[in-house]
C-alpha positions in Angstrom: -8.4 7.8 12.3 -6.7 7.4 9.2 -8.4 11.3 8.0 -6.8 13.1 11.6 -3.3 12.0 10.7 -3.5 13.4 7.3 -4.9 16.8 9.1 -1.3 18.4 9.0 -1.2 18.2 5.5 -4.0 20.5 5.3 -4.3 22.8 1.7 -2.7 19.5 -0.2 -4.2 17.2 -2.4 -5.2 13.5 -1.4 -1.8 12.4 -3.6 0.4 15.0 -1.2 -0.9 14.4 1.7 -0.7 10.3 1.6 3.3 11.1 0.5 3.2 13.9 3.1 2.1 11.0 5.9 4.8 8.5 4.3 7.5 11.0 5.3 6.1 11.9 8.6 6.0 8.1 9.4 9.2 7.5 7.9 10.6 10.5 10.3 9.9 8.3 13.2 12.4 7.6 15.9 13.4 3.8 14.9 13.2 2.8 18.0 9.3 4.0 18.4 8.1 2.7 15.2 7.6 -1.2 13.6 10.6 -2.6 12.1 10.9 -3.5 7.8 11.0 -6.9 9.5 7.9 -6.7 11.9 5.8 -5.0 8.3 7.9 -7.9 6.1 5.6 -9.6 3.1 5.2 -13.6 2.7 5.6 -13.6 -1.6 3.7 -16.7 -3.6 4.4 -17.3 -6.8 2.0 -19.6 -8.9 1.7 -19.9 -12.8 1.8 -16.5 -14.1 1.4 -14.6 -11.2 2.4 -12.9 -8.1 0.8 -12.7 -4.8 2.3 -10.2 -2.0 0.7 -10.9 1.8 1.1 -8.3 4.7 0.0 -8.7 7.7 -1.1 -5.3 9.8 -1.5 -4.9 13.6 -4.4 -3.1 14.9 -3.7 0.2 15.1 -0.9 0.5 12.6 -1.2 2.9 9.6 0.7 2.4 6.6 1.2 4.1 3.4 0.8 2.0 0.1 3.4 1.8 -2.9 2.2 3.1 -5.9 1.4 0.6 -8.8 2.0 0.8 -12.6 -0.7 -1.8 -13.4 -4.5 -2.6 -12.2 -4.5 -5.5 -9.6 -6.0 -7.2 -7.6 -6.1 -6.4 -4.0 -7.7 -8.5 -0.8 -8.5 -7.9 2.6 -8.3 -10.9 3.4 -8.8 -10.4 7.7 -9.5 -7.8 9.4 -11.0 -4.1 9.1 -9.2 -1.3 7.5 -9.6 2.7 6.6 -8.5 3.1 3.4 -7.8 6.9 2.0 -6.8 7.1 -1.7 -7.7 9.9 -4.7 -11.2 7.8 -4.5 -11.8 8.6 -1.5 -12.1 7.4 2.2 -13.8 4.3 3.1 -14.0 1.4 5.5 -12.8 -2.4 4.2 -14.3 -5.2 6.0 -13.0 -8.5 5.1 -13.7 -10.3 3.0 -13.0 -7.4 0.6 -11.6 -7.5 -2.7 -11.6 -4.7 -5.4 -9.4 -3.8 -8.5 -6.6 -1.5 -7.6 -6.3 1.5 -10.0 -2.8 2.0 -11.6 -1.3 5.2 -9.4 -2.8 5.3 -6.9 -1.6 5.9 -3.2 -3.5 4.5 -0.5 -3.1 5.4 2.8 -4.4 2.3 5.4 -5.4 2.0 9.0 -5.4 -1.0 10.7 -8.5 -0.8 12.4 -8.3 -4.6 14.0 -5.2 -7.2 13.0 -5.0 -7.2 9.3 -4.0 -9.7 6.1 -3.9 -7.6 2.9 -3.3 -9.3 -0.3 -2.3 -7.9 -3.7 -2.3 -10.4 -6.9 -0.8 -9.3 -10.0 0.7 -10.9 -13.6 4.1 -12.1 -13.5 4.2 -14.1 -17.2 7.7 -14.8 -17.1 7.3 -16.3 -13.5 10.2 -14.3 -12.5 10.6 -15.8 -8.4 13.2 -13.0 -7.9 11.0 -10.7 -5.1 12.7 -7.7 -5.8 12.8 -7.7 -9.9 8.6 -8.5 -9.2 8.1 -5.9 -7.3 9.7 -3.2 -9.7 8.5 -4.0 -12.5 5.0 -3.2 -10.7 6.0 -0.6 -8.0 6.6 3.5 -9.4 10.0 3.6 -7.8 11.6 6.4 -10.4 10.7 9.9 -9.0 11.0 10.7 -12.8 8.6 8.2 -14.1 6.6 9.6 -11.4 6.8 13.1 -12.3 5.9 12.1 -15.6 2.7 10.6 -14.5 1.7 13.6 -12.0 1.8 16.1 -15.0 
């Protein structure tokens, strides 16, 4: 499922086209497509670290940040279709695998869904949004810089 959306991206890399799907689903009438609140993460903080859980209805397809650093990431219910510069392939939880720094992963919900990423947080900052930056790509330069 996940391979036919990208199919209008046709002629772009695996990178393009998962940005190429973020804008198309970004471009969608508000008022046909899940709110930030329905897609919202539950954040856990313990001892030097950070988890982030999302929960994914069946037949939702999403399009995941882009990471500085190697984490952890867990299906923890559910079956996905995951497409990413490794590749397509189908998760059946329970899954876990290391997440690759830059990578963009484009995710299907093939049934309901509970994804989990774990990663360091050695200040045990609690602040969501500082977290999240300091592991997220969010500077198109920075981003640039690591396409070249």
């Amino acid at each position: 499922m996940i391979s036919e959306m990208m199919e209008f991206a046709e002629g772009q890399t695996i990178l393009q086209k998962a940005f190429s799907l973020q804008e198309a689903i970004e471009e969608i009438p508000e008022d046909e497509k899940l709110t930030k609140e329905d897609l919202e993460p539950i954040h856990y903080f313990a001892d030097g670290m950070y988890l982030r859980s999302l929960f994914i209805p069946e037949g939702v397809a999403v399009v995941g940040e882009m990471h500085k650093y190697s984490h952890f990431t867990i299906l923890a219910e559910g079956t996905s279709t995951i497409v990413s510069q490794d590749g397509e392939f189908k998760a059946v939880a329970p899954f876990v695998f290391t997440s690759t720094p830059h990578a963009k992963r484009c995710v299907y919900a093939d049934t309901d869904c509970t994804w989990i990423t774990v990663h360091l947080n050695l200040d045990n900052c609690t602040d969501t949004e500082e977290v999240a930056n300091r592991h997220i790509i969010t500077d198109k330069k920075e981003l640039l810089e690591i396409l070249k």
